[in-house]
N, C-alpha and C positions, 0 to 999 in steps of 0.2 A: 504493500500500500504506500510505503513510504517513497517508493522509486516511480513508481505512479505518479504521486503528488510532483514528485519532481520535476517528471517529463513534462505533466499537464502545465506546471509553473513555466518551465525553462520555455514552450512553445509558446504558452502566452504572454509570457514576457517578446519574445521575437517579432509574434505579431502586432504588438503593442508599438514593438520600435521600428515597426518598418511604416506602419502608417502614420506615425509620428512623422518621419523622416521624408515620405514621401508628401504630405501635408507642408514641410518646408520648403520642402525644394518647389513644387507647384507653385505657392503664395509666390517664392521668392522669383520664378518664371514671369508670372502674371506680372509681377510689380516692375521687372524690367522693360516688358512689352508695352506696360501702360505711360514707364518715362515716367514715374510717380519721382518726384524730387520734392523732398517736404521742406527744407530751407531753402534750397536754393543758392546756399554760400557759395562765393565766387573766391576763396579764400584759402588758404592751407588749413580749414580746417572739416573741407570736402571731404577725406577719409574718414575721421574720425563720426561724423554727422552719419555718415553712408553707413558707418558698421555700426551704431548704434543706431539707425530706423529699422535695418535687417534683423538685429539682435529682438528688439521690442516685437517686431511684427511675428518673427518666428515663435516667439515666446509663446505670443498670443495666439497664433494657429495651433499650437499644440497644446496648450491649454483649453483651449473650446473644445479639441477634440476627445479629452480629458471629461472636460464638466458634461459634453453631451452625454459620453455613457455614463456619469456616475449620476446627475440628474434625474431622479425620478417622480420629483415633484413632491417628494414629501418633507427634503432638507428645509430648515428655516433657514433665509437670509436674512440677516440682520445688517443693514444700511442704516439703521439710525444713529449711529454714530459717528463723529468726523477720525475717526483713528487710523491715523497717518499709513497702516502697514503697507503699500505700494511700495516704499521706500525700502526695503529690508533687502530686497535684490540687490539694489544699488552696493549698499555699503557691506552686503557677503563679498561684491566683489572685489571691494575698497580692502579686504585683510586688515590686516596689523596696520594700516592708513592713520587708523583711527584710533587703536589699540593706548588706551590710559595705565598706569600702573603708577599707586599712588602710596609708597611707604606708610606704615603705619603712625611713623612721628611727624609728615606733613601736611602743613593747614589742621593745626590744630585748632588755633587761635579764632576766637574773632572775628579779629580784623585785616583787615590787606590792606587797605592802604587809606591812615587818617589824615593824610591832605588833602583825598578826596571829598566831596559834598557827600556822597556814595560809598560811606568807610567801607563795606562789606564786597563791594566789587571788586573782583579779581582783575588787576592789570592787563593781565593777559587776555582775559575774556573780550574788555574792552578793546583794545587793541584789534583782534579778530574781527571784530563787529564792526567798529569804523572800515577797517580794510575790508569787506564785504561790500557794505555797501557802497563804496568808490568803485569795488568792481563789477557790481551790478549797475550802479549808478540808480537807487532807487530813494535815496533819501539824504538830504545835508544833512551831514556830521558836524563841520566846523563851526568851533564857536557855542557846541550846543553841549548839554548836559546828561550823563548817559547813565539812570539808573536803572540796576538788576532786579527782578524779581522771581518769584515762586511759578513761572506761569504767566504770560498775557492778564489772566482774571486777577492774579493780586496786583498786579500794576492796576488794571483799570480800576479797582476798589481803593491804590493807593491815588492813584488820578481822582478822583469824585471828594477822596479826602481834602484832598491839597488846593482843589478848585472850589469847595465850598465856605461861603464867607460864616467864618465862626462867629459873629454877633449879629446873624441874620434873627427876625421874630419866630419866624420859623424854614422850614428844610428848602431848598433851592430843590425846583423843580428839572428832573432829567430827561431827557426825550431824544427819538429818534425815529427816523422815515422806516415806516412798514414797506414788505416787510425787513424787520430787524432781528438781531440774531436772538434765541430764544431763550439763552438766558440771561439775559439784560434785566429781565423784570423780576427774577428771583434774585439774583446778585443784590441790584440795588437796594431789592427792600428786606434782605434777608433777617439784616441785624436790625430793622427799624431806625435807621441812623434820624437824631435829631437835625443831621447838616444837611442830606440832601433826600429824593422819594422821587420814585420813577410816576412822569406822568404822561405815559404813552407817547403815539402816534404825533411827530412830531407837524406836520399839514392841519392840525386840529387843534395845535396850541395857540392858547388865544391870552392865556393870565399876561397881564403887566409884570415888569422886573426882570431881576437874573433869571437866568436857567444855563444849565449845561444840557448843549448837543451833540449827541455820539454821532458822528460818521465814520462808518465802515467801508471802503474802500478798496478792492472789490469788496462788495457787498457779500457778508452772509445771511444770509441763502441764496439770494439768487442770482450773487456774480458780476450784477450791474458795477459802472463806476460812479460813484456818489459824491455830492457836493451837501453842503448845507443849506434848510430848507426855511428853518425860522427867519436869521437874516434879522436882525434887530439887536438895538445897543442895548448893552447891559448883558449879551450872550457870550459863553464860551463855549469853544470848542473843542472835544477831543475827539481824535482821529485811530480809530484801530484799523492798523494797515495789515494786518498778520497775512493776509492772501495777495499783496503787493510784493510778488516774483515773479518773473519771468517763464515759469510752466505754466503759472494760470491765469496771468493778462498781459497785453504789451508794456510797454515799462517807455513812459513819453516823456519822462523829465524826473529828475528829482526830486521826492516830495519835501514838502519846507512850510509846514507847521508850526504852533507851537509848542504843540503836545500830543507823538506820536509812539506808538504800541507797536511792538510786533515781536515775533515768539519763534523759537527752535522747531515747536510742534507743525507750524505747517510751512518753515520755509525749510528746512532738511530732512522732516519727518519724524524728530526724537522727540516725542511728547511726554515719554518716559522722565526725561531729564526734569520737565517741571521748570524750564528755563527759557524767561521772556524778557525786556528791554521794553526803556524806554527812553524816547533823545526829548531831550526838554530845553527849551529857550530860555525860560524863566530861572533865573538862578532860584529864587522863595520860592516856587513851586515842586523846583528840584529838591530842594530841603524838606518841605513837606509831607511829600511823597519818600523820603529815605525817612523819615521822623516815622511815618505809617507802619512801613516796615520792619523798621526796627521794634515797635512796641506791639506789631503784630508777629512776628516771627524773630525777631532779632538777627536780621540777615538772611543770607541765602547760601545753600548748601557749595560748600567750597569744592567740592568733588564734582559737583554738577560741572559748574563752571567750568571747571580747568578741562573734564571733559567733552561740554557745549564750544569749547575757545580750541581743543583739537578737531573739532569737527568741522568748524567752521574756518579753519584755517588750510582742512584739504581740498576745501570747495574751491576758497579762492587760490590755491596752488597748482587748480586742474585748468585755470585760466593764466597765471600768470607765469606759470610753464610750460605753455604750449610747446616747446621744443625738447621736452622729458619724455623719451620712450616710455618711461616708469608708470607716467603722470594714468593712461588708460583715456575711459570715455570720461566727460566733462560732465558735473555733473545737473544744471542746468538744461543740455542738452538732452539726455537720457530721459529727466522728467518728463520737459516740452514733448520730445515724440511720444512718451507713455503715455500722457494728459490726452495728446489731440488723437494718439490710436482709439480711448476709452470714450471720446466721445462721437468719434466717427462710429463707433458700432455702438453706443446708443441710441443717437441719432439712427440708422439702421433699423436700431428694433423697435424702437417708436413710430416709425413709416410701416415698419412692417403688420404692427399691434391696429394702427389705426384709432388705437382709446386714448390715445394721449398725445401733448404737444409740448413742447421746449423753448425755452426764449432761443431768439434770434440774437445773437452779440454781430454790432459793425465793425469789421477791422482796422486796425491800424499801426499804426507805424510804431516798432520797436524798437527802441536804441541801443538796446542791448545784444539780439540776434540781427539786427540794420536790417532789417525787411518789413514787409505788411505782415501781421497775422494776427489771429481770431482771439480771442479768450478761450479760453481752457479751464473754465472754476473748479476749485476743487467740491463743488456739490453743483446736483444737479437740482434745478427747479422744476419739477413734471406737476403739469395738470393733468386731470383727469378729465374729459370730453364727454359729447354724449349726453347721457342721464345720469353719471356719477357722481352724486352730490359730495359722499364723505370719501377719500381718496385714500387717507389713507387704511380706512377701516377696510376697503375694498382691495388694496394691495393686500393686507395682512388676511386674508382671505384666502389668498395666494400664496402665504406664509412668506411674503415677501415685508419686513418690515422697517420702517420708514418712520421721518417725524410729520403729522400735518401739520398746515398754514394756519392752524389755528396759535400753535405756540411761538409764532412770530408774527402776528396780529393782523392775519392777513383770512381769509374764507376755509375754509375745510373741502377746497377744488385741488388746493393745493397739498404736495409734501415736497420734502428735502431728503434727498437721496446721497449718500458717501460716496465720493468718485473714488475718492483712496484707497479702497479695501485691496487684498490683496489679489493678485489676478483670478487665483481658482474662483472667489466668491464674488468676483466683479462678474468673470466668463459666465458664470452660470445664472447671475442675474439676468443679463441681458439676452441670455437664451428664452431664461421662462418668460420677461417681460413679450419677445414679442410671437410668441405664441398665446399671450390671456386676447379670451374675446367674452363677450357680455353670455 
């Protein structure tokens, strides 16, 4: 029985890798014949661009052929979360790139550096972070104020602290253009703060006086790019940019705020790390926001850091050693074709479904890949068509599971779908989506 099982294995393993294989080479025929060139770089760095679309696309032809047989319709997908894993390919390839090893008697302390407004911030970390974004080119660094936190959410909670006037009569009003991301309105009123209180739909605010407004940029949920809506003195503004990269929008200037966000979790995919920024204008604001901090955590994990400040240091090393055999694919580029593969076969299975529909994003001009291209969110925004009132009750029907447009203050037409997930449970979505029919 035992040499049986073996045989039965050994064959199906065989058959297993020859249609895999033939599955690649086909895709990889087709995409020569059709002249598909998804950048278009005129550049040295045509190789590189070339075997990383081949890499992706192959991936994914063997992976569909993967999730079609293991699909039986009765797995749960779970998309209701933004958890980055797409990314975990990338940096298996990255090895020892990235690899920390961190003695038991280093960064015990504290503090890293009390010159800074930012005592708890790791030099190094900083360091990495301005040089990012020089080589992205997506935000001014100079001149500005750069503190660490727990995560994107303890910033913005240390952000509402620092922007709210502490001898107000009562809490400055928060708002933001629906839809907005969905936990904005648990966040802000979690602890009941006497300084500030979420008051919705920012198009519908009418009160006199301050208020703080959040713009998100791209937008989450649904990817847009956003400006502020209220537009009246006595406003402030914060800007959570956490999805302003280059895989998931054109990147047209650098942003230059006075008080912008943005996190490990969705621009290299370590959400694990719990490690977010923030560049701030304001020197008092910047002290405020480190004052937050500190009496709400007393800093930030010194291992994160020195870890978040390696990673971030071989992103920008995959650009500014273009001439390092070593260096491999870019990791920018690897995303972008990952992004725009997942959402061309989206897009696919939503035409093919016919029950649902997608925003339309207008291209434009990147300065960071110097060409036109589309958005790429990393969440998808799907309605549901037809007579389907509640979208997502209807997906989870399907055991496909989702957040609706209800928890970013928008109709129950809509939900917010994870573009991130890892490819097995992205392929297999997009399989069942567009086989559902009423």
């Amino acid at each position: 029985m035992v040499q049986i099982a073996s045989v039965f294995s050994m064959r199906h393993f065989f058959v297993l890798s020859l249609a895999l294989n033939v599955s690649f080479i086909l895709r990889s025929v087709f995409e020569r014949e059709q002249g598909l060139n998804w950048l278009g770089f005129e550049s040295e760095k045509d190789q590189v661009t070339q075997r990383t679309r081949l890499s992706v696309s192959s991936s994914l032809s063997s992976i569909t052929t993967l999730a079609e047989a293991q699909d039986s319709g009765e797995r749960i997908i779970n998309l209701d979360h933004g958890d980055p894993t797409m990314y975990e390919k990338y940096w298996q390839q990255m090895g020892d790139k990235t690899t920390v090893v961190i003695p038991g008697w280093q960064y015990m302390s504290y503090f890293s550096d009390i010159s800074n407004i930012c005592w708890f911030l790791e030099p190094e970390f900083a360091k990495q972070v301005v040089r990012l974004h020089k080589v992205v080119g997506n935000a001014v660094t100079d001149g500005r104020h750069i503190v660490v936190g727990t995560g994107s959410s303890q910033l913005y909670l240390a952000a509402l602290f620092a922007l709210s006037p502490s001898d107000a009569s009562e809490p400055i009003s928060v708002v933001s253009q629906a839809p907005y991301y969905s936990s904005y309105p648990a966040m802000t009123d979690c602890l009941k703060s006497g300084l500030y209180k979420w008051a919705g739909e920012a198009h519908n605010f009418s009160k006199e006086g301050p208020y703080i407004e959040l713009v998100t940029s791209p937008n989450n949920p649904d990817g847009t790019a956003r400006h502020s809506v209220v537009n009246r003195n006595k406003g402030t503004l914060l800007h959570d940019l956490a999805y302003y990269w280059p895989q998931y929008t054109p990147i047209s200037s650098p942003a230059d705020h006075e008080l912008m966000l943005f996190t490990v979790s969705k621009s290299t995919g370590h959400a694990g790390m719990r490690i977010g920024w923030a560049i701030v204008k304001d020197k008092e604001v910047a002290k405020r926001m480190t004052k937050f901090v500190e009496l709400n955590t007393i800093g930030v994990s010194k291992d994160s850091q020195i870890r978040a400040a390696k990673v971030l240091k071989a992103v920008s090393d995959t650009y500014e050693n273009v001439d390092d055999s070593e260096v491999g694919e870019t990791f920018f580029d690897f995303s972008y074709h990952n992004m725009a593969e997942r959402w061309k076969l989206l897009r696919e299975a939503v035409e093919h479904s016919g029950m649902f529909s997608l925003p339309k994003f207008p291209p434009a001009f990147c300065t960071f890949f110097n060409q036109v291209s589309e958005p790429r969110p990393a969440f998808a925004w799907l309605k549901c068509e037809k007579d389907i009132e509640d979208c997502e009750t209807f997906l989870k029907g399907h055991k496909i599971l989702t957040r609706g447009g209800t928890h970013f203050g928008v109709g129950p037409k809509y939900v917010r779908i994870s573009m991130l997930d890892r490819d097995e449970n992205f392929i297999r979505f997009v399989k069942r989506l567009s086989t559902i029919r009423v």
